[in-house]
C-alpha positions as CSV (number, residue, x, y, z in Angstrom):
1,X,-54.5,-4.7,13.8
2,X,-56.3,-6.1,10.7
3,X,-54.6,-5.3,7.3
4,X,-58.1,-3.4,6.5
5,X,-58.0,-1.2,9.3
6,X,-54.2,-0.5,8.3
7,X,-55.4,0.7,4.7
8,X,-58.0,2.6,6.2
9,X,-55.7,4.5,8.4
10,X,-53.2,4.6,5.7
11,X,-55.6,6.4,3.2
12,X,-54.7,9.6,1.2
13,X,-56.4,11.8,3.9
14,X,-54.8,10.4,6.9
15,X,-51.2,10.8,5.1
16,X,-51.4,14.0,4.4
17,X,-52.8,14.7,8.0
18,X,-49.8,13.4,9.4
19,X,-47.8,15.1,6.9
20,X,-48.9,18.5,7.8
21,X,-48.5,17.8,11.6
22,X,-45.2,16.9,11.0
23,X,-44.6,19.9,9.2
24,X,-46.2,21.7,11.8
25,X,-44.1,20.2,14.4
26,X,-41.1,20.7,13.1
27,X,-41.3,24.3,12.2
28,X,-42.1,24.9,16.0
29,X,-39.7,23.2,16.8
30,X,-37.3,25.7,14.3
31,X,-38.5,28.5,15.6
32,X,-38.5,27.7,19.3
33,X,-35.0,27.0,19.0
34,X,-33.9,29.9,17.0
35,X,-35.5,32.1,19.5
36,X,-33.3,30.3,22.0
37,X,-30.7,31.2,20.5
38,X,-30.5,34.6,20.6
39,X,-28.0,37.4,19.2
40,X,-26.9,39.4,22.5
41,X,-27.7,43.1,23.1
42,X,-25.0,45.8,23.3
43,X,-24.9,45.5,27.2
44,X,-24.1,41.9,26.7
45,X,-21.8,41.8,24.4
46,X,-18.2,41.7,25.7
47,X,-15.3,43.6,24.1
48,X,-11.8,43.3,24.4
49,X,-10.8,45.3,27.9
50,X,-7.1,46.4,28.9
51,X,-7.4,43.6,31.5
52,X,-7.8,41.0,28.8
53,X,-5.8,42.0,25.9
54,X,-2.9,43.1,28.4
55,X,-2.1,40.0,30.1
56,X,1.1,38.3,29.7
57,X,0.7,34.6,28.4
58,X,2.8,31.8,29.3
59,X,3.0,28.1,28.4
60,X,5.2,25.6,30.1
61,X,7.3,23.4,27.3
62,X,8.7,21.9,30.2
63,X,8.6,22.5,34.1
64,X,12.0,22.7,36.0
65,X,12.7,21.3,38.9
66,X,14.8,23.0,41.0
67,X,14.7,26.5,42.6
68,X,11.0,28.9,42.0
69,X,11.9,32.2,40.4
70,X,10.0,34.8,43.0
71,X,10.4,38.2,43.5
72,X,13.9,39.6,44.9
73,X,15.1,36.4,43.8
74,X,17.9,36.6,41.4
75,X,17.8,34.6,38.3
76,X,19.6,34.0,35.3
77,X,17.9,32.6,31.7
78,X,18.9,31.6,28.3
79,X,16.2,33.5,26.2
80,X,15.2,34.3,22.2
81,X,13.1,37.2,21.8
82,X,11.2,37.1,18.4
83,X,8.4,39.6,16.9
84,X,5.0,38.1,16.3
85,X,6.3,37.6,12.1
86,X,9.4,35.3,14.0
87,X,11.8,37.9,13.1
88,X,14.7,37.4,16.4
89,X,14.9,40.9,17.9
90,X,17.4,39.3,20.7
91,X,18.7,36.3,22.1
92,X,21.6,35.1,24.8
93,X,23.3,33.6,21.5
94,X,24.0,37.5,20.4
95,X,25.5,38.1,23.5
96,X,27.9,34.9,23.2
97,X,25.5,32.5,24.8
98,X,25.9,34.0,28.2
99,X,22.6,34.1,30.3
100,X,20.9,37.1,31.2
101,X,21.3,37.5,35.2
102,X,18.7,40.3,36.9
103,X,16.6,40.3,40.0
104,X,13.2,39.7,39.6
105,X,10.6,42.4,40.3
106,X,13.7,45.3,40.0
107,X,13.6,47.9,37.5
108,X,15.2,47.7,34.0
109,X,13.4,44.9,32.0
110,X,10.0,45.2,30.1
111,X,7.8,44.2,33.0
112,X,6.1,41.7,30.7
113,X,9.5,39.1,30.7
114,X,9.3,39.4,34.3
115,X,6.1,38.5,34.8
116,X,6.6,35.9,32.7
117,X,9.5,34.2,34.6
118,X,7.9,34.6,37.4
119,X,6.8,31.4,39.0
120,X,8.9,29.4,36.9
121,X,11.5,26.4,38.5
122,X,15.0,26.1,37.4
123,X,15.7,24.0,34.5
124,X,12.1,24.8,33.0
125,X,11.8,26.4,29.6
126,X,8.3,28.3,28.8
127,X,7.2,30.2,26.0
128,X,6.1,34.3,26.9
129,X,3.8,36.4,24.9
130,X,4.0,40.0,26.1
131,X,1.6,42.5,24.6
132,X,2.5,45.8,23.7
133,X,1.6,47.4,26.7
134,X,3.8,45.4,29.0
135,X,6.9,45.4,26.1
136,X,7.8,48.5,24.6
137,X,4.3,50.1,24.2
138,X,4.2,52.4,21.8
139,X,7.9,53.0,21.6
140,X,10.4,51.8,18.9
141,X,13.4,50.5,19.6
142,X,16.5,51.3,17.1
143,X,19.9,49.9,16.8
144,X,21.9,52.1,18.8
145,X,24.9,52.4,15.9
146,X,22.8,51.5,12.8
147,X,19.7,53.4,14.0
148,X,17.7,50.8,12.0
149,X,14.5,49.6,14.1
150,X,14.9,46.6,15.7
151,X,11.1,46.4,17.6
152,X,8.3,48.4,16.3
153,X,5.9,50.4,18.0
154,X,3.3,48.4,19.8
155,X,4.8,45.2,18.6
156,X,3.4,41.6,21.0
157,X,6.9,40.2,21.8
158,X,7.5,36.4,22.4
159,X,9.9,34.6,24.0
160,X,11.3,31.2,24.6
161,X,12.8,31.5,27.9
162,X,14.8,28.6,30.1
163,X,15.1,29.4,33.7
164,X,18.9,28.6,34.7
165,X,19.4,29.2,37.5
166,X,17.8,30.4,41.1
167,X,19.3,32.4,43.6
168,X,19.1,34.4,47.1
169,X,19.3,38.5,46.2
170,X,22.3,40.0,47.8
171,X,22.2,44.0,47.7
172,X,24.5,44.4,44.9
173,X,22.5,41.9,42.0
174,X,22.4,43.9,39.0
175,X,21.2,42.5,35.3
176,X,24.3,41.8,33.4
177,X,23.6,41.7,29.6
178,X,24.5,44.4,27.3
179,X,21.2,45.1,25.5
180,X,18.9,42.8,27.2
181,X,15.4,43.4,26.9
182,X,15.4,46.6,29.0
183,X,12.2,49.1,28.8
């Protein structure tokens, strides 16, 4: 191309020709790809539902090796149980380090910590977050001689649980803490 047919196309006219095509162009382009992205409609959006904000959630610190913990299976765990503000509601250390010992699936612990152990191995330690509807609900729970409230109302309870031990039911497994967390 000759540096005179360069100028030529270079003139005042042809620049601001191209300018306004770019311009042009690139709003197009802004609104094609705002209308792409598009707010959804009531029917689309998704709110919270009692399946997803009622779900226990777990998280392996470490997986055991031994022994699954499985329904009817009796197990026994070393556990901390703190409010969501890390206040420590209950632990095996207040009851003198001793494991808590109970047969999964049975009756007398917040069904949340049992779903929760469930499926772990022996000698794993996982951290449990149990909403309030699968803890205590909308019960408090009070110290029995002080009458002070140890778990509020609808409180999300966590809890750092290692899985001890792993063993066959017999008919006569009961849980064996004083005030573990029962329901």
């Amino acid at each position: 191309m000759s540096l005179t047919r360069y100028s030529s196309l270079m003139s005042g006219k042809t620049i601001g020709i191209w300018l306004v095509v770019i311009v042009v162009v690139g709003l197009g382009a802004y609104f094609i790809f705002n209308r792409s992205i598009v707010a959804p409609t009531p029917q689309q959006q998704q709110t919270p539902t009692a399946t997803s904000t009622e779900q226990v959630q777990g998280q392996d610190v470490s997986v055991g090796t031994g022994a699954v913990a499985a329904p009817g299976t009796v197990v026994s765990v070393l556990y901390v149980g703190k409010l969501a503000d890390g206040t420590v509601f209950d632990s095996s250390a207040a009851h003198g380090n001793q494991p808590l010992v109970f047969t999964l699936g049975q009756q007398g612990l917040i069904a949340g910590f049992q779903i929760g152990v469930n499926g772990m191995k022996e000698g794993g330690e996982r951290l449990i977050a149990v909403p309030p509807a699968l803890g205590y609900g909308a019960q408090e729970v009070k110290d029995p001689t002080t009458g002070k409230v140890i778990v509020p109302a609808n409180s999300t309870l966590l809890f750092d649980v290692k899985l001890v031990k792993v063993e066959t039911a017999t008919s006569s497994a009961t849980i064996t803490a004083p005030t573990a967390p029962k329901k």
